[in-house]
C-alpha positions in Angstrom: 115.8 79.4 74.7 118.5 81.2 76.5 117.7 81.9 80.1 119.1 85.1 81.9 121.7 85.1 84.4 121.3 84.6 88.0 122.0 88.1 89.9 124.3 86.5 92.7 124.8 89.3 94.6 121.1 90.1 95.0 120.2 86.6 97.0 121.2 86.3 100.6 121.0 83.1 103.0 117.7 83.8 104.3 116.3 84.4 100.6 117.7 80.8 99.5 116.3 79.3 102.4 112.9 80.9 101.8 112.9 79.8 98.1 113.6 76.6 99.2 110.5 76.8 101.6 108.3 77.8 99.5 109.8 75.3 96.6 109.3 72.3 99.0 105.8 73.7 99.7 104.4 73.5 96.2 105.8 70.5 96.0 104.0 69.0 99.1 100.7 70.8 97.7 101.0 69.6 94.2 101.3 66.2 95.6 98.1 66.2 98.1 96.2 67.7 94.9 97.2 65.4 92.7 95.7 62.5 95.5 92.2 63.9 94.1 92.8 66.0 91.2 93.8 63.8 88.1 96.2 65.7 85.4 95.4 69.8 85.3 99.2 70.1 86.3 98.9 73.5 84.3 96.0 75.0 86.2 96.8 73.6 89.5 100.3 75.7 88.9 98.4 78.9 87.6 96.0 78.8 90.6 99.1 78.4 93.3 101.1 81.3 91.1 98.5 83.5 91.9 97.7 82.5 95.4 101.1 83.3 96.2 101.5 85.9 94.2 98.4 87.2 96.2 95.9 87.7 93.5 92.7 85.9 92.1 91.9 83.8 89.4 88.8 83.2 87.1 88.3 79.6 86.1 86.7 79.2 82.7 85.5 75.5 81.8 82.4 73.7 80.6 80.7 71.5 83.5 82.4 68.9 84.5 85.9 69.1 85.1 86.2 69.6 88.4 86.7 73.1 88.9 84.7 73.5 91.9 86.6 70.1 93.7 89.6 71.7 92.3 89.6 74.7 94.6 87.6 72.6 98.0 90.8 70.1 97.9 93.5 73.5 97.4 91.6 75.2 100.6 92.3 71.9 102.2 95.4 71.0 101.7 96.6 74.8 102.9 94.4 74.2 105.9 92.4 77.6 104.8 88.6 78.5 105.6 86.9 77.9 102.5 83.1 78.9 101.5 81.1 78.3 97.9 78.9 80.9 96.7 76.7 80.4 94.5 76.0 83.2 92.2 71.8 83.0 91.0 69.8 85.4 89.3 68.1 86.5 92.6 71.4 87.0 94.8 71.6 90.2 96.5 74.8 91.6 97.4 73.8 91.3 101.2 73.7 87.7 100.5 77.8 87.7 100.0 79.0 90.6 101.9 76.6 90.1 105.2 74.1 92.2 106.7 73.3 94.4 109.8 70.6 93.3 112.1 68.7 94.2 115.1 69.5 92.5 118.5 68.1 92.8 122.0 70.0 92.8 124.7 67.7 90.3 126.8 69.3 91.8 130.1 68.5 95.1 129.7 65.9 95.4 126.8 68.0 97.7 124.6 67.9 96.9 120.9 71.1 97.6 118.5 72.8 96.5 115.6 75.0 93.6 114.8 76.6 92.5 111.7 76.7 89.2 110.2 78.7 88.5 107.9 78.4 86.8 104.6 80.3 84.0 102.6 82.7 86.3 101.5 84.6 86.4 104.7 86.5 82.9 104.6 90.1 82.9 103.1 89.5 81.2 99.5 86.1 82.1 98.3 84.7 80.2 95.3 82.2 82.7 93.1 80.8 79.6 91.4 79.2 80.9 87.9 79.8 84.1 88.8 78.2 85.4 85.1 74.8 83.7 86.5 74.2 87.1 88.4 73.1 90.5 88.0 76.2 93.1 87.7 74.5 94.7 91.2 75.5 91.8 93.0 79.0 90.8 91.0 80.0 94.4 91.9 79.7 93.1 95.7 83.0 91.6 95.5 85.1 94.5 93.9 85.6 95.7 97.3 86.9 92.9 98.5 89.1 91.7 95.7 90.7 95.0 96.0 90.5 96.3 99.3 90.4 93.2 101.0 87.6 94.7 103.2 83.4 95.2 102.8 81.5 98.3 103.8 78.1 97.4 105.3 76.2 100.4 106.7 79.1 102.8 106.5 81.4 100.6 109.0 84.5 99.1 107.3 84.9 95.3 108.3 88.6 93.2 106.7 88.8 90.5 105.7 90.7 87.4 106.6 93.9 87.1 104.8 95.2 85.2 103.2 91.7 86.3 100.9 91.8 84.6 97.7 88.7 84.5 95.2 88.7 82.1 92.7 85.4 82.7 90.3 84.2 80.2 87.5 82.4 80.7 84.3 81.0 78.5 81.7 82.0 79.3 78.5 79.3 77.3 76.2 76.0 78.8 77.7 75.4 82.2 77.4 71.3 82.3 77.8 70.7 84.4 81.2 74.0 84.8 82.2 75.8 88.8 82.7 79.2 89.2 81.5 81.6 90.6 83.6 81.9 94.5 83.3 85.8 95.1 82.2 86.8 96.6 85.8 85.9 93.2 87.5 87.9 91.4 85.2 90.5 93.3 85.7 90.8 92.6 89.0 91.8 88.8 88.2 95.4 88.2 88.1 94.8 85.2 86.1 92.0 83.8 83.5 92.9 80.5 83.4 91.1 78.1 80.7 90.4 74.6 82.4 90.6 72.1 79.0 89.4 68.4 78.7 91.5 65.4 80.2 93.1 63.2 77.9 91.8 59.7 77.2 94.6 58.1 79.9 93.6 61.2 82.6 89.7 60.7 81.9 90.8 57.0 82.5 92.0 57.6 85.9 89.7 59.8 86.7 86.3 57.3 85.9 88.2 54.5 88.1 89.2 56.6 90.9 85.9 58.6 91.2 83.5 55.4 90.8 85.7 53.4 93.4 84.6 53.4 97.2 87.5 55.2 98.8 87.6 58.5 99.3 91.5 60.0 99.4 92.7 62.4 102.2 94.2 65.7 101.9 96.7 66.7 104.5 97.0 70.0 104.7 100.5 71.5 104.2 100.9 75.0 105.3 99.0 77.5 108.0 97.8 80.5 107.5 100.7 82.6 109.1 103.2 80.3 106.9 101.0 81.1 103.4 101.3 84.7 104.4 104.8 84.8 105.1 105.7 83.1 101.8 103.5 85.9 100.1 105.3 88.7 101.6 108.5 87.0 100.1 107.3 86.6 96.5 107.0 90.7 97.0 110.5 90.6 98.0 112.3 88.6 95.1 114.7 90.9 93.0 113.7 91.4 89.2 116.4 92.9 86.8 115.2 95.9 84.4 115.1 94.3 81.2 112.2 91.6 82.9 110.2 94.5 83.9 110.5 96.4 79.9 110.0 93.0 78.7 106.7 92.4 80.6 105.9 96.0 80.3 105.8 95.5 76.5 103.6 92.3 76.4 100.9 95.1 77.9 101.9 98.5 75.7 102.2 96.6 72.4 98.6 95.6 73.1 97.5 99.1 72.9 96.4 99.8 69.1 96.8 103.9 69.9 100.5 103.5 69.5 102.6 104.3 66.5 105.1 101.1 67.4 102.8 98.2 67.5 102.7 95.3 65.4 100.4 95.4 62.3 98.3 92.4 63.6 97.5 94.2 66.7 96.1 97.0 64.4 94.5 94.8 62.8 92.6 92.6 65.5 92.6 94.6 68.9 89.8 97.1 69.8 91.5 97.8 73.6 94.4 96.5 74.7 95.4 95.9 78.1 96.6 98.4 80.9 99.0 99.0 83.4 98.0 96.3 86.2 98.4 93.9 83.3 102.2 94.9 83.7 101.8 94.5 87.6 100.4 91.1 87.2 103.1 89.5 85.0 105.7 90.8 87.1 103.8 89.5 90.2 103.1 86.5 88.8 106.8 85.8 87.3 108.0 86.3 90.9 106.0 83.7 92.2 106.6 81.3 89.2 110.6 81.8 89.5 110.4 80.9 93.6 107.7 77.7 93.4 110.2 76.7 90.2 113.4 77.1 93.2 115.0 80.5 91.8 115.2 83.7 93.8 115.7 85.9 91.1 112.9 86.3 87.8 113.5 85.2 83.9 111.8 86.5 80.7 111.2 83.0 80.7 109.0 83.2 83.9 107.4 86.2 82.5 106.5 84.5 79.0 104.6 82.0 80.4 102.0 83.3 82.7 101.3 86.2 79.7 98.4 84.2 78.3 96.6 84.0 81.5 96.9 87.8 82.7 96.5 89.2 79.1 93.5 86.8 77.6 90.7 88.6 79.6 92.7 91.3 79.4 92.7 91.9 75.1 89.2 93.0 73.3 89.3 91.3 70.2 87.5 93.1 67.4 85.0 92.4 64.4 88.1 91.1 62.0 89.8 88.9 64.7 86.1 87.2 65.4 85.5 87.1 61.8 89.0 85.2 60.9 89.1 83.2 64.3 91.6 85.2 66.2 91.5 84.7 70.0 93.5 87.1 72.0 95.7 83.9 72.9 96.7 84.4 69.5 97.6 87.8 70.2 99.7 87.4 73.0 101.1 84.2 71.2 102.5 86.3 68.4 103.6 88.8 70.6 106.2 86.4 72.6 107.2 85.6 69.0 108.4 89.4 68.1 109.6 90.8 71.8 113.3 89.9 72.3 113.3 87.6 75.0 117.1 87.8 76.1 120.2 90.0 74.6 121.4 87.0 72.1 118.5 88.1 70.0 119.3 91.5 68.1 116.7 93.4 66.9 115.8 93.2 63.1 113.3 94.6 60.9 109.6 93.1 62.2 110.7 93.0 65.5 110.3 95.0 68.5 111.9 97.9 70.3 115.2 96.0 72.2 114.3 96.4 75.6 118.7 95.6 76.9 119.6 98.1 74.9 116.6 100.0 76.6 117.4 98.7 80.0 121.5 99.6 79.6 120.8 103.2 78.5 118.9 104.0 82.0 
């Protein structure tokens, strides 16, 4: 697969020395996960994309697989606040944003209000089986994920940053659970599917986890360093042609159009919308740096699309009927978007977004 060429002009001294920074980082963190975390390479790399890339990720897995240690040991080894939410049947949004209470002022007898606050202020928050709750209270952190801020009692109170929420969900059981409403889930940057070990991970992880040592994390960055390599990701150039190509992974989702494929016709009620577009240019930024290149690929931006775009796609009665996921979807799409200007357009494929790119 050709690769696009670097933009020399574009990258100064400081900008290689921060891609090397950040490069050396997710190095460091990959390696203090990997002292508890056995094989996920993939999700570990999704979850650090969007952490830098400053957006949040829903984790979908049966029990098990270490989702919830997963994100504990990633808190620790970035030397963040972390806090676990539980999400139950009976949790009121109170319970994650905090709540005002009355105080007396022992000294002088008067009585006033104080706030407390709720899990939700720490800077990675795990929403563990966030489905297992009513929409009232998943709704409780849509302020948050966006805003970076809760309102209690008509006073505005922000959040720690970094603020990253990673959410789980059990695929598998579906008795009293709520499905996210679409405008949650469009909030996550990333829907990343945690899959089985393999027989030599599971291997490791029985022997390691039944032994009587516990291993260490050693945390890698501090907070001001995690938010200065944010603001960087924000800062890393990306050509024209990366942005129409990403841009069409989202439009040729959208059934409403007369351009798109016949197999989106076919198997797509609703397609996905502009943050979508955001997102995988976001996240290809953040992929290109932690991979040690200050500029962004197609490449970068072909493979985070299943992530943003799977909870993103709304699949209809044919695709369930025929057993089309929307990974399928977005799988076929990478096939027919020209990826770089060595591949001409031709009947079946898409629009050629150089040609689009060198006309404006």
């Amino acid at each position: 697969m050709a690769h696009d060429p670097q933009p020399p002009a574009e990258s100064t001294d400081a900008d290689l020395q921060a891609v090397e920074r950040l490069g050396e980082a997710y190095r460091r963190i990959t390696a203090e996960l990997s002292k508890v975390i056995i094989g996920q390479h993939k999700v570990i790399e999704e979850m650090l994309i969007a952490l830098f890339a400053g957006g949040h990720c829903l984790l979908v897995g049966v029990p098990g697989l270490a989702k919830t240690l997963m994100i504990r040991t990633l808190s620790d080894s970035l030397n963040l606040s972390f806090n676990r939410i539980q999400f139950t049947p009976d949790l009121m949004p109170a319970d994650i944003t905090g709540t005002e209470v009355i105080q007396e002022d022992k000294a002088t007898g008067s009585r006033g209000f104080k706030f407390l606050k709720g899990p939700i202020f720490a800077n990675v928050v795990l929403a563990d089986e966030i489905n297992r709750t009513p929409p009232k209270t998943q709704a409780a952190l849509l302020e948050a994920m966006q805003e970076h801020q809760v309102t209690v009692g008509g006073e505005r109170h922000k959040l720690s940053e970094p603020f990253f929420v990673l959410a789980t969900q059990n695929p598998i059981e579906q008795e009293g659970t709520y499905p996210l409403p679409e405008a949650q889930l469009d909030r996550f940057m990333f829907n990343i599917f945690v899959d089985y070990p393999d027989e030599e991970e599971e291997f490791a992880i029985v022997r390691q986890t039944t032994a009587d040592s516990v291993p260490l994390v050693e945390p890698t960055l501090s907070h001001a360093e995690v938010i200065t390599l944010q603001s960087f990701v924000r800062k890393v150039p990306v050509a024209d042609h990366v942005i129409r190509y990403a841009m069409q992974f989202a439009r040729l989702t959208r059934g409403g159009s007369g351009s798109v494929p016949d197999f989106v016709r076919n198997y797509v009620s609703w397609g996905a919308g502009p943050r979508a577009s955001q997102f995988l240019i976001l996240g290809a930024k953040a992929r290109a740096v932690l991979h040690g290149r200050p500029y962004v690929s197609t490449d970068d931006v072909k493979a985070i699309a299943r992530p943003v775009l799977r909870h993103r796609i709304i699949t209809n009665f044919n695709a369930e009927a025929e057993g089309i996921k929307s990974d399928d979807i977005v799988k076929r799409l990478s096939e027919v978007i020209p990826h770089d200007s060595g591949w001409s357009s031709s009947e079946g494929k898409m629009p050629d977004i150089f040609k689009a790119a060198e006309v404006h």
